[in-house]
C-alpha positions, 0 to 999 in steps of 0.5 A, a space after each residue: 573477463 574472468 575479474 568482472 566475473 569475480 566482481 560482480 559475483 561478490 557485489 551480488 553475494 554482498 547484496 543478497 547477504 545484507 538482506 537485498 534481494 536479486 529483483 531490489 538488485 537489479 531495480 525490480 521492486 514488487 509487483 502487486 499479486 493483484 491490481 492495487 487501486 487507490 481511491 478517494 473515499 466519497 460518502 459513507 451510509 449504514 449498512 447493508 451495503 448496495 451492489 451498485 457502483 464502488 460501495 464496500 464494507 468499512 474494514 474498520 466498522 462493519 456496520 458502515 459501507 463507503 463509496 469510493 470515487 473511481 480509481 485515482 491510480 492504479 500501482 503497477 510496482 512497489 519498491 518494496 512492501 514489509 511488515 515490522 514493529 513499529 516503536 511501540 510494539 504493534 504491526 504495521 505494513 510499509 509499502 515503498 512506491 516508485 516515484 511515478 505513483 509516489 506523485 500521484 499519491 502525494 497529489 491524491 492525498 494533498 486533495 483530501 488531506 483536512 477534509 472532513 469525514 469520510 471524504 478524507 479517507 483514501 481506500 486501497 483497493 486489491 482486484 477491484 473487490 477486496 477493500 484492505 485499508 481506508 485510513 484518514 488522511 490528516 496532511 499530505 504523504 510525500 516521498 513514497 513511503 506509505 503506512 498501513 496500521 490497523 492492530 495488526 499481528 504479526 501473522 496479519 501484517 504478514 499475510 497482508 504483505 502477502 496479499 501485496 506482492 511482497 
């Protein structure tokens, strides 16, 4: 008994001192600090926005509202989400999904891959009234590993992994 104590104490301070940590260990990923809802982007119009139904500045032109179709999903648990570099020195935001939302997402993403604008722009929504990112879609994201860029700092990338649950 006193062995498997020993072991699993080394397996967990290996872990935890390669960067893993006790949640990752154990299976847990992060949880959204808020309900993370995805969206396929609908139709888009000059602001001011409407108050009626899923309508939302655009975060990447104000000037611009979109309209966003009811939930495709809602993501219960990430794998992980991080910010960092990428090759060319800007910041981005990787979120890492559990399989289950990795599925949904490809599904979601291979519906609205190659339209044309907006309705090729998929949006994440935080709590249902915080609109972080509506990107274009050019093909299918598969495998679960999702990218958010936008000229991020690093201060901002950080806070929006905050916002995240990471």
């Amino acid at each position: 008994m006193r062995r498997l104590k020993l072991l699993l104490g080394a397996i967990v301070v290996a872990a935890v001192s390669s960067g893993c940590t006790m949640p990752t260990l154990l299976g847990w990923g992060p949880r959204p600090t808020r309900p993370l809802s995805v969206h396929a982007v609908i139709a888009s119009s000059p602001a001011p926005c409407s108050d009626a139904g899923l309508v939302f500045p655009d975060p990447a032109n104000e000037s611009q509202c979109l309209e966003l179709d009811a939930a495709a999903f809602t993501v219960q648990e990430l794998r992980s989400v991080e910010a960092r570099a990428d090759g060319s020195g800007a910041w981005v935001v990787t979120l890492e999904l559990v399989h289950a939302d990795a599925e949904k997402f490809e599904t979601l993403t291979g519906r609205i891959a190659g339209q044309t604008d907006p309705r090729n722009r998929l949006a994440l929504v935080l709590g249902g009234d915080d609109l972080v990112t509506a990107p274009q879609v050019a093909a299918p994201i598969t495998g679960g590993t999702v990218q958010i860029s936008g000229n991020f700092t690093q201060q901002q990338a950080q806070e929006l992994v905050g916002r995240l649950g990471g």
